[in-house]
Backbone bond lengths (Angstrom), bond angles and torsions (degrees), N, CA, C in turn:
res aa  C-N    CA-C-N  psi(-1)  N-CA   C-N-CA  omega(-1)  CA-C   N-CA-C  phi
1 X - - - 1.466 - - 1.529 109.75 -
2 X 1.648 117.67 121.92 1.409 117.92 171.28 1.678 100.78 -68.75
3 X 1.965 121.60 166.71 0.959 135.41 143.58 1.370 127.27 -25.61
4 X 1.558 105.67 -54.75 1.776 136.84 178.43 1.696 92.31 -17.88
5 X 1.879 105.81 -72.37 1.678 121.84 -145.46 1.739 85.83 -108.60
6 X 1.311 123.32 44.74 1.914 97.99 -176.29 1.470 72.91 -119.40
7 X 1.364 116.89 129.11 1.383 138.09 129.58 1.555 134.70 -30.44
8 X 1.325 114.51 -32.19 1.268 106.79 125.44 1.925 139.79 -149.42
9 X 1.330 88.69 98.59 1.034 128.76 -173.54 1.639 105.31 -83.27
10 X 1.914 119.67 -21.45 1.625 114.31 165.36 1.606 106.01 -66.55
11 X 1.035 116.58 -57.12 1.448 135.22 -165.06 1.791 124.90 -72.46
12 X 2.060 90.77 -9.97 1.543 87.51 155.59 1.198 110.43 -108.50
13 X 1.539 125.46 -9.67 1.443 132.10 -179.99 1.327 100.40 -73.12
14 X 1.298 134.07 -14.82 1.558 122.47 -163.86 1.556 91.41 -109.57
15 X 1.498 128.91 -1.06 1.652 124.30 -163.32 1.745 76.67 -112.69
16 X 0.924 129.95 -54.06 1.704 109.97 174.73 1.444 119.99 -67.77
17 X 1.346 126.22 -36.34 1.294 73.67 179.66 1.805 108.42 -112.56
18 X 1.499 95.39 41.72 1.656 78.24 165.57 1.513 96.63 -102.19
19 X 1.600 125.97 -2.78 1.578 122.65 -174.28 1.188 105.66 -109.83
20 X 1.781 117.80 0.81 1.896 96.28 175.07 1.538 90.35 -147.02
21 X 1.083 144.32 -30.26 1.402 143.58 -162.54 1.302 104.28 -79.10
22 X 1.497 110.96 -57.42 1.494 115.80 -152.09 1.882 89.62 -74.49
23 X 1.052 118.50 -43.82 1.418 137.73 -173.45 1.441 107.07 -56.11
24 X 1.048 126.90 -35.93 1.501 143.62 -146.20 1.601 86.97 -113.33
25 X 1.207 130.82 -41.88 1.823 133.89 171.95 1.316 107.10 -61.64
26 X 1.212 123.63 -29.13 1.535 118.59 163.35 0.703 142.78 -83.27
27 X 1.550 129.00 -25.65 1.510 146.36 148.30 1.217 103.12 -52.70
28 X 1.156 119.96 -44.11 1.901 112.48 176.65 1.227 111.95 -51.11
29 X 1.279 107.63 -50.35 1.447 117.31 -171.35 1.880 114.14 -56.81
30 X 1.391 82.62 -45.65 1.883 97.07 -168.84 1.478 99.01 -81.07
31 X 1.461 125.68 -11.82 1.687 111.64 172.47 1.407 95.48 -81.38
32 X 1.333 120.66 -38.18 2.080 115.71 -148.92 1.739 92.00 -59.06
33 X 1.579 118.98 -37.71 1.473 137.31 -139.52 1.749 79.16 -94.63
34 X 1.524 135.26 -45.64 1.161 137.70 -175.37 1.568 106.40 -63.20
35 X 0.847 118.48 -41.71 1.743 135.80 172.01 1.406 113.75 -55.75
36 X 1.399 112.01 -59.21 1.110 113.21 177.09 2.057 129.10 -65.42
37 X 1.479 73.34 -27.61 1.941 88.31 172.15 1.625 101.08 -76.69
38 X 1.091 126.87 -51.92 1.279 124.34 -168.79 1.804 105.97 110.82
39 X 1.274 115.26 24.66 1.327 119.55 167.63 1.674 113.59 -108.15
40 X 1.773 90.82 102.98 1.114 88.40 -162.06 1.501 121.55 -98.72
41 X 1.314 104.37 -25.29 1.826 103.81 179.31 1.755 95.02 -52.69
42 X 1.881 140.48 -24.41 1.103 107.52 -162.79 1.825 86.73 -98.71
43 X 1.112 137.37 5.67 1.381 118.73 175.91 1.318 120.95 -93.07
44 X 1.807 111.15 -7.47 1.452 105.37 171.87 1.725 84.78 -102.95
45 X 0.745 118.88 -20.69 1.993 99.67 177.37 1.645 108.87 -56.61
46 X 1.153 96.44 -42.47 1.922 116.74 -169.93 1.580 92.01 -58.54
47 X 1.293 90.36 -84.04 1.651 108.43 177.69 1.498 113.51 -7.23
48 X 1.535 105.41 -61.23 1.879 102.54 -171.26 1.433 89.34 -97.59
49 X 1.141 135.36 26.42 1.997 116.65 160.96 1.516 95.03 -95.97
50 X 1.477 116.84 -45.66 1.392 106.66 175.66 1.164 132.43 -41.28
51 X 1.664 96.06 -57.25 1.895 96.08 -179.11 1.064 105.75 -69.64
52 X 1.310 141.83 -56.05 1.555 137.19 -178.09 1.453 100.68 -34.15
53 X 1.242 134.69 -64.77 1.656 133.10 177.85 1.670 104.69 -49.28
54 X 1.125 139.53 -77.37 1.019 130.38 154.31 1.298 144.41 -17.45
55 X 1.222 127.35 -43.14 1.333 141.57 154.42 1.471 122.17 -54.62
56 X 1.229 98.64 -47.92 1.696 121.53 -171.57 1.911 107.25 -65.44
57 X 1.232 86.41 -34.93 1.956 110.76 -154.05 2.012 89.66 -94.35
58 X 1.233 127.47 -19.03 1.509 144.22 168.36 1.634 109.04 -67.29
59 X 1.319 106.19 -67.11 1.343 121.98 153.44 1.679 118.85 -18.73
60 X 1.253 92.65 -87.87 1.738 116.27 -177.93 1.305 113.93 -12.03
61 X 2.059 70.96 -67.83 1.934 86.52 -151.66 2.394 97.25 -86.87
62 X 1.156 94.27 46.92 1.678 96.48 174.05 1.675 102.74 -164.26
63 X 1.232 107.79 26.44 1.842 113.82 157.74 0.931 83.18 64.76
64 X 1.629 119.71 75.01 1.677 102.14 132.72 1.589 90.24 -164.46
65 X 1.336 122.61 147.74 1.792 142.53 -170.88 1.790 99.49 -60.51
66 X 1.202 99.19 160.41 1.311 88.51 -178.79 1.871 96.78 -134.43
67 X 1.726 95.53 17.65 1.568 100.30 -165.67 1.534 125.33 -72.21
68 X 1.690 114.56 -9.92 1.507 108.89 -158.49 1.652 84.46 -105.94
69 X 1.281 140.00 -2.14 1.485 139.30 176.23 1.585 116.49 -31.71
70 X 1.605 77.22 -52.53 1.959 84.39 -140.94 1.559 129.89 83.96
71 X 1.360 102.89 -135.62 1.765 116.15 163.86 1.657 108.41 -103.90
72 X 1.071 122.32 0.78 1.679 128.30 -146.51 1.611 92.05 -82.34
73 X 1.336 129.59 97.90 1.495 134.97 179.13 1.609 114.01 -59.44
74 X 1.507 79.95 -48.36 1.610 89.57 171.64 1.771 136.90 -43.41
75 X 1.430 95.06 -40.14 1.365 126.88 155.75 1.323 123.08 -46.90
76 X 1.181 97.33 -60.07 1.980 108.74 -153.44 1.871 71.97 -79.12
77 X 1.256 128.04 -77.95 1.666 127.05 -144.43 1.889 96.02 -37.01
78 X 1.513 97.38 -35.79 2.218 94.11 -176.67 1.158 107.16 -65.18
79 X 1.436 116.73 -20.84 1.609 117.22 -163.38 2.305 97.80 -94.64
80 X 1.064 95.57 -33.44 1.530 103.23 164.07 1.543 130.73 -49.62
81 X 1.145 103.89 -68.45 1.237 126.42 -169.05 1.378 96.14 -45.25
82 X 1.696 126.38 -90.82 1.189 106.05 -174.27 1.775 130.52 -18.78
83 X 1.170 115.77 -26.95 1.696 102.98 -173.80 1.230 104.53 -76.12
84 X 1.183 140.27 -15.27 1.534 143.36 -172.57 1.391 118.90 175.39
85 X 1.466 99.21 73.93 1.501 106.20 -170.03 2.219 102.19 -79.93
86 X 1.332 110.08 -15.62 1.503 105.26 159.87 1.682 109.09 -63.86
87 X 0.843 128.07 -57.39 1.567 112.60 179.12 1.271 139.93 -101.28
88 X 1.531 81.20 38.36 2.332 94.64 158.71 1.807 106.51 -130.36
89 X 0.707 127.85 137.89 1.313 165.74 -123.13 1.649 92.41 -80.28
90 X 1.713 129.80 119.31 0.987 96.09 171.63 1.585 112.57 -118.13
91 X 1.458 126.39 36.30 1.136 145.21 137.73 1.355 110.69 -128.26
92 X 1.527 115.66 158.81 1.762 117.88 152.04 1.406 118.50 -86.90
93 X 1.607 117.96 120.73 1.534 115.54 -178.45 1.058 116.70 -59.16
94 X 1.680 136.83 171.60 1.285 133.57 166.02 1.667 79.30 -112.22
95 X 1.442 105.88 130.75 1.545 114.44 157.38 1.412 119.34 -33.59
96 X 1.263 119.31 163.72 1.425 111.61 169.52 1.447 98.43 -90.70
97 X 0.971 158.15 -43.02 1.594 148.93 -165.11 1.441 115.95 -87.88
98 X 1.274 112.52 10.64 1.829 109.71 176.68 1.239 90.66 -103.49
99 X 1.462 100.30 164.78 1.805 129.22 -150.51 1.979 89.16 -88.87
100 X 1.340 116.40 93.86 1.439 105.58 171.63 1.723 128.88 -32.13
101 X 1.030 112.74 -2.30 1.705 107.12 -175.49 1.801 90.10 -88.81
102 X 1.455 115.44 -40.88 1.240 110.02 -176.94 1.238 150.48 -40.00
103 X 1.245 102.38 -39.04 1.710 148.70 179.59 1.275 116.76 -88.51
104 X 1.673 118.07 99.43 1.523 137.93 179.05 1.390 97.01 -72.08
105 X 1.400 120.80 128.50 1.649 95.95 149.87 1.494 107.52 -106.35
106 X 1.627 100.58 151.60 1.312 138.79 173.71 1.111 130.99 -118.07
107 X 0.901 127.42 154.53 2.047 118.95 168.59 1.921 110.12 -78.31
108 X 1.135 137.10 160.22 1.249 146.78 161.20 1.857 94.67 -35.37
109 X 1.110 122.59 -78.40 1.325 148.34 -176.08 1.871 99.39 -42.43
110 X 0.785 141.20 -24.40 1.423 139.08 -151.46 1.709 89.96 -125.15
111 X 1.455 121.85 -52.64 1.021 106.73 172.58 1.491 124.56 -75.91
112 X 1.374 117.80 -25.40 1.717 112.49 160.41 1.515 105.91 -56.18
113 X 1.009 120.91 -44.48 1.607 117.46 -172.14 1.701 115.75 -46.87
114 X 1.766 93.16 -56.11 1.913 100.82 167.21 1.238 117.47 -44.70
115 X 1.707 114.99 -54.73 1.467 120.16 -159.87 1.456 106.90 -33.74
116 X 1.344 88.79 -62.92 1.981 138.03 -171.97 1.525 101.38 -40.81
117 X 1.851 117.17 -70.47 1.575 122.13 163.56 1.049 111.11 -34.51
118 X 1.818 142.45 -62.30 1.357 136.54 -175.09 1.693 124.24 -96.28
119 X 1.149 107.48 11.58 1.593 118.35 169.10 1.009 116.04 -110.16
120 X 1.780 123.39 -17.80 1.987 111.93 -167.74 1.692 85.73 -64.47
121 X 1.641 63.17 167.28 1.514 104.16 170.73 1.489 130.33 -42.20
122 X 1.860 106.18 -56.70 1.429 95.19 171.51 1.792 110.98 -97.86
123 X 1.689 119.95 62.85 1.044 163.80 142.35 1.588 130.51 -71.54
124 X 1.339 88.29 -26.61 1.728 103.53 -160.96 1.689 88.63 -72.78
125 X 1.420 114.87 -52.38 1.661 101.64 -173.93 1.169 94.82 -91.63
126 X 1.585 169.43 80.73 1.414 129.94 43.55 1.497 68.00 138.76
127 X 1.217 122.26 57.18 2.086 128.30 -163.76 1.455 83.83 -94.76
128 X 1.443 126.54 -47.71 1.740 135.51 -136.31 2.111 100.15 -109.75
129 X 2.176 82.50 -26.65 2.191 58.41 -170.20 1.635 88.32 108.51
130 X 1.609 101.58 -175.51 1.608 122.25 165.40 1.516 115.60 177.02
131 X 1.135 115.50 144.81 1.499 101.24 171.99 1.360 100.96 -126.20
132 X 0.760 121.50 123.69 1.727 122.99 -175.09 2.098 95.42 -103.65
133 X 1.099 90.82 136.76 1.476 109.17 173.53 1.288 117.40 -85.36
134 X 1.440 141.14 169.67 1.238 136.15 168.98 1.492 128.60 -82.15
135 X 1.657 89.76 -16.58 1.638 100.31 -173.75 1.755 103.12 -89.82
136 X 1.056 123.29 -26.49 1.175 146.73 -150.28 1.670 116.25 -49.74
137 X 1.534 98.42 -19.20 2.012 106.05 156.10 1.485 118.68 -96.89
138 X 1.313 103.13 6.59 1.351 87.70 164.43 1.891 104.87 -120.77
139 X 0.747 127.18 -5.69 1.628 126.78 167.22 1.502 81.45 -58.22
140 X 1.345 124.72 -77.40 1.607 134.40 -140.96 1.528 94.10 -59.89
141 X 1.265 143.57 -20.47 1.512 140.38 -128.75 2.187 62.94 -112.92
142 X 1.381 111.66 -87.39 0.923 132.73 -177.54 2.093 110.73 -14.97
143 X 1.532 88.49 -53.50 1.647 92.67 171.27 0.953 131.19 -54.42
144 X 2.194 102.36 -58.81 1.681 98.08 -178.07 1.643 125.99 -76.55
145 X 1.365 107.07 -18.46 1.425 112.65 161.33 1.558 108.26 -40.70
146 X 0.786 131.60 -105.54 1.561 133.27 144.31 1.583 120.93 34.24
147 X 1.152 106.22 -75.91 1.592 125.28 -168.26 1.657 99.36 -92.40
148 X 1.161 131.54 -24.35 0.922 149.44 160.51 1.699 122.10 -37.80
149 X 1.257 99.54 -78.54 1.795 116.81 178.88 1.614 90.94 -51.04
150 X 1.137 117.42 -41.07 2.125 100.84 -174.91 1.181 103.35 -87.41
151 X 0.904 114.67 61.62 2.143 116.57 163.82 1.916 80.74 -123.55
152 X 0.924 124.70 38.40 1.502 97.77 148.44 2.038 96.32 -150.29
153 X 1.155 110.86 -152.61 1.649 109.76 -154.68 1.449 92.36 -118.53
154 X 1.068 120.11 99.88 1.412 165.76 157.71 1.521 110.67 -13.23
155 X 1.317 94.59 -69.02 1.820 100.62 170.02 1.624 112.13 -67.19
156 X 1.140 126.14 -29.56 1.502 140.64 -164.77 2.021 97.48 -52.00
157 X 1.015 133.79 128.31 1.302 143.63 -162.00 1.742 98.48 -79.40
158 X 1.308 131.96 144.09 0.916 143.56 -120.86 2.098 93.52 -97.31
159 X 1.295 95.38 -34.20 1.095 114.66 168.56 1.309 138.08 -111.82
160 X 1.571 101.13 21.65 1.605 127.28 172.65 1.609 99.67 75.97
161 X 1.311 121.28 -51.77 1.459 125.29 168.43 1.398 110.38 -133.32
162 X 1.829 91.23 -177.82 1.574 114.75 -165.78 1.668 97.78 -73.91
163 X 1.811 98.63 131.36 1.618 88.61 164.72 1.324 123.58 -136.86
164 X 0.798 138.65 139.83 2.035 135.60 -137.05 1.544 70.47 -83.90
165 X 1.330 110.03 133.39 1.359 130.24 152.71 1.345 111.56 109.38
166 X 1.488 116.03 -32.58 1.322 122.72 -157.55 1.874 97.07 -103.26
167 X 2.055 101.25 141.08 1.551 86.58 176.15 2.026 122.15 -54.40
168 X 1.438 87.85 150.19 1.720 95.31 168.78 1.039 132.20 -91.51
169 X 1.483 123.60 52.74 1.146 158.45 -165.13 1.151 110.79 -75.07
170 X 1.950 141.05 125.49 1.431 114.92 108.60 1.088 174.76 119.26
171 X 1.147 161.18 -43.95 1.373 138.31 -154.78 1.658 118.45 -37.23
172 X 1.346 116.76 -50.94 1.304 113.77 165.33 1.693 117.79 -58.46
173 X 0.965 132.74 -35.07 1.412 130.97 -169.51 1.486 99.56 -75.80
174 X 1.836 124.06 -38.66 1.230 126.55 -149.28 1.938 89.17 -94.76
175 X 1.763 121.02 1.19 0.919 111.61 155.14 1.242 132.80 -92.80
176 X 1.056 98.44 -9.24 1.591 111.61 -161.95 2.006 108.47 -79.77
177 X 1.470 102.21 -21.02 0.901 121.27 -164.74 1.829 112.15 -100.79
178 X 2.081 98.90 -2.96 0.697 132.02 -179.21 1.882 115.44 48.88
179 X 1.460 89.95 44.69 2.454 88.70 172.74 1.482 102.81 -73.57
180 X 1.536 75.22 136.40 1.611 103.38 172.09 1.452 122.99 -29.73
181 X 1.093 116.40 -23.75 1.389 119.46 -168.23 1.389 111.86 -126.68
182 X 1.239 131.34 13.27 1.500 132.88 174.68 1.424 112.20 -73.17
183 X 1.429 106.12 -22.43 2.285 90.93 -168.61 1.432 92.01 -109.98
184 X 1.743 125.60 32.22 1.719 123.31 167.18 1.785 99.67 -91.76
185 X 1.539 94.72 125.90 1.326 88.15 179.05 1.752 123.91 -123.52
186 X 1.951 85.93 18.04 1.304 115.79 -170.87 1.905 108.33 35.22
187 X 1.553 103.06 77.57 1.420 113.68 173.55 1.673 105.23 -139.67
188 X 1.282 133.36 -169.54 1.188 146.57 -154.58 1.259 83.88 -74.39
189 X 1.662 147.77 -23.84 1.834 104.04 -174.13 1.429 93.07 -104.66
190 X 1.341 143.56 -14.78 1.646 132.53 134.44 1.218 118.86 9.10
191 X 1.427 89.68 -87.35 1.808 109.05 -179.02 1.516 116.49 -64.95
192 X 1.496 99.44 -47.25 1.658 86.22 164.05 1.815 123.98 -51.15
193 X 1.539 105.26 -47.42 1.482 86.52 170.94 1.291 148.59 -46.36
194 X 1.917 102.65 -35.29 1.000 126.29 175.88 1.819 129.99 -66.46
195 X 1.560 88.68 -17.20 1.655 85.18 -179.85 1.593 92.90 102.44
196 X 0.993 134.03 39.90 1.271 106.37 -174.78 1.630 106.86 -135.90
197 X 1.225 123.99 -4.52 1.369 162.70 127.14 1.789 124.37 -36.90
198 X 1.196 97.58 -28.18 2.007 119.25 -178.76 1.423 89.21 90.86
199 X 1.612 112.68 168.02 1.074 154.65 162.11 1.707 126.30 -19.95
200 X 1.327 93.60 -53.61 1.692 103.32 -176.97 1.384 112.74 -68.81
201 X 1.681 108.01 -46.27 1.397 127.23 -163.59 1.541 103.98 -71.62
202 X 1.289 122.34 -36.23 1.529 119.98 166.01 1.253 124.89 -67.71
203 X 1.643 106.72 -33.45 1.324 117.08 173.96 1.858 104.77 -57.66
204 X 1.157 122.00 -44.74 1.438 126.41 -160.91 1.853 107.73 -81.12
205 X 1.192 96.53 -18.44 1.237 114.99 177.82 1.471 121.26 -73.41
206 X 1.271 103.21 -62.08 1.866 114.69 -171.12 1.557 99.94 -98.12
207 X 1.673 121.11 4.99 1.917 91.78 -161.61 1.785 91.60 -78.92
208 X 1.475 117.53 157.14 1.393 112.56 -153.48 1.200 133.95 -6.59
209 X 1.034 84.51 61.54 2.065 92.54 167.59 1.738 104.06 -118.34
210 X 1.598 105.27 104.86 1.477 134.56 -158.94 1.901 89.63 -78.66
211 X 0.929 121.21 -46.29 1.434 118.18 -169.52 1.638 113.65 -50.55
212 X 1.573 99.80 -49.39 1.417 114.92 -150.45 1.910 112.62 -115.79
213 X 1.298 121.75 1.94 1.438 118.19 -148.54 1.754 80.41 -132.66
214 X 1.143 89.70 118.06 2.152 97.95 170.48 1.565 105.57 -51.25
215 X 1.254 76.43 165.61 2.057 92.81 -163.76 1.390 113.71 -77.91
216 X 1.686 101.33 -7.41 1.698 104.62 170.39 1.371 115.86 -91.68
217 X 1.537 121.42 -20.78 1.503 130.03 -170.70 1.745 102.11 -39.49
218 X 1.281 120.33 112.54 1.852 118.11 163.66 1.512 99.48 -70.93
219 X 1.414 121.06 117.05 1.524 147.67 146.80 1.546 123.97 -71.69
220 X 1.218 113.13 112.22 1.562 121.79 168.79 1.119 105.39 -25.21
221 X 1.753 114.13 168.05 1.267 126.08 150.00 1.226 128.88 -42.24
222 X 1.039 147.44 165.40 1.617 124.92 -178.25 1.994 101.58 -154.25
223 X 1.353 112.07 120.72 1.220 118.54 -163.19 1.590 88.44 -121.32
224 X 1.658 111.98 118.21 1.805 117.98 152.23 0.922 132.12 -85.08
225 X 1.530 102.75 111.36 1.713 117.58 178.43 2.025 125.21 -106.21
226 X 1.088 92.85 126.98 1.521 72.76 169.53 1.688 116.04 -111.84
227 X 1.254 131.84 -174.37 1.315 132.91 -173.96 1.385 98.05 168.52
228 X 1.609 94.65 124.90 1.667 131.89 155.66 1.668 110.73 -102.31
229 X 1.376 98.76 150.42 1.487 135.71 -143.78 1.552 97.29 -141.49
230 X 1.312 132.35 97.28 1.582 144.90 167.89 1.661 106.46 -73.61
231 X 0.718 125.98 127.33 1.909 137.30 -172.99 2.052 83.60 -74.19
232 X 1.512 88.41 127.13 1.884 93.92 163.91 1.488 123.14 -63.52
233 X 1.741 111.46 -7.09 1.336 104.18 -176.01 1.838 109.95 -92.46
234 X 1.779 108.35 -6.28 1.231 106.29 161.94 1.238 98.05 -87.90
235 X 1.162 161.56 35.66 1.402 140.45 168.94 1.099 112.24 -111.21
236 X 1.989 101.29 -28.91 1.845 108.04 -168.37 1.516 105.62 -114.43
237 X 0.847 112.35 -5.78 1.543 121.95 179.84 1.775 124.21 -112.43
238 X 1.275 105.86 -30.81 1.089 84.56 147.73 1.725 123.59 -143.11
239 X 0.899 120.64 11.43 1.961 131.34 146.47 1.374 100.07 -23.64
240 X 1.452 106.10 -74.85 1.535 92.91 -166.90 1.528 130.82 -74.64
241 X 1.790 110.34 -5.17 1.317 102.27 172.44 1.116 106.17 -90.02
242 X 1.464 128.93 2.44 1.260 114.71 156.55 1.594 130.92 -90.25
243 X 1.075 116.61 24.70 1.434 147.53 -171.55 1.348 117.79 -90.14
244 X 1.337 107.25 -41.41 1.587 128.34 173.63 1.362 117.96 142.44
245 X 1.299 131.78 -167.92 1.207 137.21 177.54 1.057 116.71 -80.30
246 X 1.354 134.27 -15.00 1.378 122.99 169.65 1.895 126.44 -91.07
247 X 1.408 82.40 8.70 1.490 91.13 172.11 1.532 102.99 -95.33
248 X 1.082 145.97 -6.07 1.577 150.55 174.21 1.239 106.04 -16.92
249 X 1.732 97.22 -103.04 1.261 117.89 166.14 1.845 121.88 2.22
250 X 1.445 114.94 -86.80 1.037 132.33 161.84 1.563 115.29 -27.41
251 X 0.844 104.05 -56.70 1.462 134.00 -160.10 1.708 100.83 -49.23
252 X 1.606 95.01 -50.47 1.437 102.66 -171.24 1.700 119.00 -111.31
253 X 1.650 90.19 -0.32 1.842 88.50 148.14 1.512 109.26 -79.09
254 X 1.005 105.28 -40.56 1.375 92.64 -175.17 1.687 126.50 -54.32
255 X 1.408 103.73 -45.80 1.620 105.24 -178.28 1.423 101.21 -85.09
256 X 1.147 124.70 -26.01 1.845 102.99 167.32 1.926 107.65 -65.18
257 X 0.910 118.71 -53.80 1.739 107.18 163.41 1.523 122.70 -20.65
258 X 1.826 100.04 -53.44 1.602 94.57 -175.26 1.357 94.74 -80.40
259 X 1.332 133.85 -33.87 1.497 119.58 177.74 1.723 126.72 -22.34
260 X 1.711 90.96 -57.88 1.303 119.33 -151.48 1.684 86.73 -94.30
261 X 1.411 145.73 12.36 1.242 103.34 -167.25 1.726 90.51 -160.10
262 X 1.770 112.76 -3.10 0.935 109.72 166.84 0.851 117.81 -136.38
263 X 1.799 117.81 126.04 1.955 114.26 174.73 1.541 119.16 -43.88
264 X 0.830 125.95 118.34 1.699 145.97 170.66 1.693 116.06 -116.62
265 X 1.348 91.03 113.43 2.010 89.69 159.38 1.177 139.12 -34.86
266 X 1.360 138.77 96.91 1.511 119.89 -137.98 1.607 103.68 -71.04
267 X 1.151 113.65 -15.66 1.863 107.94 166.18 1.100 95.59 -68.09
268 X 1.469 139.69 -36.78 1.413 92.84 -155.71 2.051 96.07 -88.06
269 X 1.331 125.57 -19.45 1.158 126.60 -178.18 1.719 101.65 -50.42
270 X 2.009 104.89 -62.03 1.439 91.86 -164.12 1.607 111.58 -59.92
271 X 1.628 121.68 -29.58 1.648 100.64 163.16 1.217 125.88 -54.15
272 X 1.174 123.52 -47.48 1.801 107.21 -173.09 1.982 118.44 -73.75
273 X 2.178 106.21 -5.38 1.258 87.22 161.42 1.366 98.67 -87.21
274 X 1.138 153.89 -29.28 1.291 139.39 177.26 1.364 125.11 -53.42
275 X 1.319 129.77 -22.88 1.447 150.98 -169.90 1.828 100.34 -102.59
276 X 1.141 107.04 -39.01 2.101 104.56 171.61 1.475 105.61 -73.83
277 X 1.574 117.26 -46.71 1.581 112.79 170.78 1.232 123.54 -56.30
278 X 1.558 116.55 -22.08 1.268 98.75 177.40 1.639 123.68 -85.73
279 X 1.461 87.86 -32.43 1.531 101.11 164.40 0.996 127.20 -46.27
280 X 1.934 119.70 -51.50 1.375 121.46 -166.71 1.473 98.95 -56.71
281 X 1.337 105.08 -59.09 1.682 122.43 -168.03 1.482 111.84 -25.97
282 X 1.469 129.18 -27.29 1.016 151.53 -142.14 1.595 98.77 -92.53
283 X 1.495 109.49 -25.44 1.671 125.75 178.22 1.478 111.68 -100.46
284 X 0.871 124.66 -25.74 1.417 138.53 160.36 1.353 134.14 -36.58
């Protein structure tokens, strides 16, 4: 059964997006503001809670589960695309006013993949590292705009019904054609735009964000930075077996300690014994 004919279709529209939309408008908010501070393990954490809410909440509200996902972005965007692969992005623009050296290009797909590498979950303690790019709030600005406008039901007519005079449009068609008002989904970044949230929260919201912030909004100064992030378990685990042979010993009290005393992904464990064996071997 689509949304279109479900009877109740108010009462699941109000269970998504008060559990992924409205939720997912705040993480947007709290990555753009994380970005802008330069705290970055929480702006790629933010980053993929958003789209995952978003993605998930795209799904929903156009008959289809969003249960076998998980957090896996990578996932949900393959499971997306088909519903309206005309209105998601099939490059990321470089603005016209950013400094061209700044701006990597990537595919949509390559940069969900990064987000995903430096936002999972066992990410949170800093297992993988990160390199955050400089352009890297405006790809995301560019994305959730995007993935965004399909959190509601696509086929659903632009004006819920037929109205003598008015086109018979829609929602997908009345995007396609890109109206001003198709990706409002009157939820928490709505109101944040509006001011209705206070001052800061709009501020964190619209400061250069080209997709979503009217053409009068005054934007701060704006300085591009990038910064990489080395995981401490390359620093302590294997630094010193590259030190020499008399760091061994040590070497491997130490990583049996984190073995024994800290949860680790067992991929990422069996790589780093595969990565110390090769090293040791190296003394051999």
């Amino acid at each position: 059964m689509t949304m279109l004919n479900d009877d109740q279709f108010a009462e699941k529209h109000s269970i998504v997006n008060e559990l992924f939309i409205n939720t997912a408008d705040d993480n947007y908010i709290a990555a753009r503001w994380c970005f802008h501070e330069n705290l970055n393990v929480d702006f790629f954490w933010l980053a993929v809670h958003c789209l995952e809410k978003y993605l998930k909440a795209a799904l929903l509200l156009n008959g289809h589960s969003s249960r076998s996902y998980r957090h896996d972005i990578i996932r949900l965007y393959e499971a997306v695309k088909p519903l309206a692969p005309e209105l998601l992005p099939k490059t990321l623009v470089k603005p016209s006013d950013m400094p061209i050296n700044v701006w990597r290009q990537e595919t949509v797909e390559q940069f969900v993949r990064r987000l995903y590498r430096d936002g999972q979950a066992d990410n949170r303690y800093q297992l993988y590292g990160y390199s955050r790019q400089a352009e890297d709030l405006w790809k995301l600005d560019q994305l959730v705009f995007s993935v965004r406008r399909l959190c509601q039901p696509l086929e659903l007519h632009f004006f819920d019904e037929k109205i003598v005079g008015l086109p018979d449009e829609t929602r997908r068609q009345r995007m396609s054609k890109d109206h001003p008002c198709s990706w409002v989904l009157r939820a928490r970044l709505e109101e944040t735009i509006e001011g209705k949230r206070g001052t800061s929260l709009q501020h964190a919201a619209l400061n250069w964000n080209r997709p979503f912030a009217p053409e009068n909004y005054k934007h701060t100064e704006m300085e591009y930075r990038s910064s990489v992030q080395n995981p401490v378990l390359v620093r302590r685990i294997y630094d010193p077996l590259a030190g020499g042979a008399e760091n061994l010993a040590d070497a491997d009290r130490l990583w049996d300690w984190v073995k024994s005393s800290i949860q680790l992904p067992k991929d990422l464990i069996d790589e780093i014994e595969i990565e110390r064996e090769n090293m040791k071997n190296k003394y051999s």
